[in-house]
N, C-alpha and C positions, 0 to 999 in steps of 0.2 A: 504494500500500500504506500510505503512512503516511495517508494521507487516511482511509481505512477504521480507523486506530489512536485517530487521532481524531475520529472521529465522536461526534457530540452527537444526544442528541433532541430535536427540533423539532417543537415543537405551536402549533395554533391554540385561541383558545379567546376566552370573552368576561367581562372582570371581571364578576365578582357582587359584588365589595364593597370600600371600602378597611378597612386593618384595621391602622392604624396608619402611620406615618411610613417612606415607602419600601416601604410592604408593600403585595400586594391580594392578593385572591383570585380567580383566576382558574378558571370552568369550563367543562370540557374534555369534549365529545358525542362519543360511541361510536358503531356497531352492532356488532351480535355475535349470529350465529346462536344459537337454541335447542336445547342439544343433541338433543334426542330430537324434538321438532316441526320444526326446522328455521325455525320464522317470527325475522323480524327484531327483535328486543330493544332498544330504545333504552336504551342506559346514559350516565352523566356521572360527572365527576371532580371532584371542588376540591383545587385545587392553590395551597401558599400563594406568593405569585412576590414576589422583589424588582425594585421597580421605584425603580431610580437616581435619576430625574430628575423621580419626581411627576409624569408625563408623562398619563397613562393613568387615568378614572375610571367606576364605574359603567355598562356598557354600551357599551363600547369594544369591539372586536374587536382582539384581539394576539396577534401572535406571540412565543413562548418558547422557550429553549434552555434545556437543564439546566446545570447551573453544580457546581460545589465546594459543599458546603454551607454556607449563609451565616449560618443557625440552625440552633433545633431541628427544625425545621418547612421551613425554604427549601432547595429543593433547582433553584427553577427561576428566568429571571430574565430582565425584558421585554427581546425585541431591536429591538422598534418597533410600533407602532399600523397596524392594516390601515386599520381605519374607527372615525371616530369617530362616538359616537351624539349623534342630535341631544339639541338641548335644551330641555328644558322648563319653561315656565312655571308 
């Protein structure tokens, strides 16, 4: 029971961008029925995330938890790197 009291949300998603010190942006792939057709809708999200340790850039895949809010804007915050994306010359 307390485990369900404290439950967090846990998303996957792929930084699009860094956006200052400690900060990225992270986005977050959906589907979602149509309501009256029924076909599959691709949606996305940008989420701004703190990220502690400068860990994570550009095309990374990561995992997030929501957190306390850390700005105006941070509500979520990296808990580690799935894959990192290669890199380019």
């Amino acid at each position: 029971m307390a485990e369900e009291r404290n439950s967090r949300k846990v998303l996957q998603g792929v930084v699009s961008s860094r956006s200052g010190d400690k900060s990225v942006k992270v986005t977050v792939a959906y589907k979602i029925p149509h309501p009256r057709f029924h076909k599959v809708i691709n949606r996305k999200t940008v989420l701004h995330v703190h990220d502690e340790e400068n860990a994570s850039k550009p095309g990374d895949k990561v995992e997030i938890m929501e957190t306390r809010p850390m700005s105006k804007l941070k509500r979520f915050r990296v808990t580690r790197v799935l894959e990192v994306s290669p890199v380019l010359d």
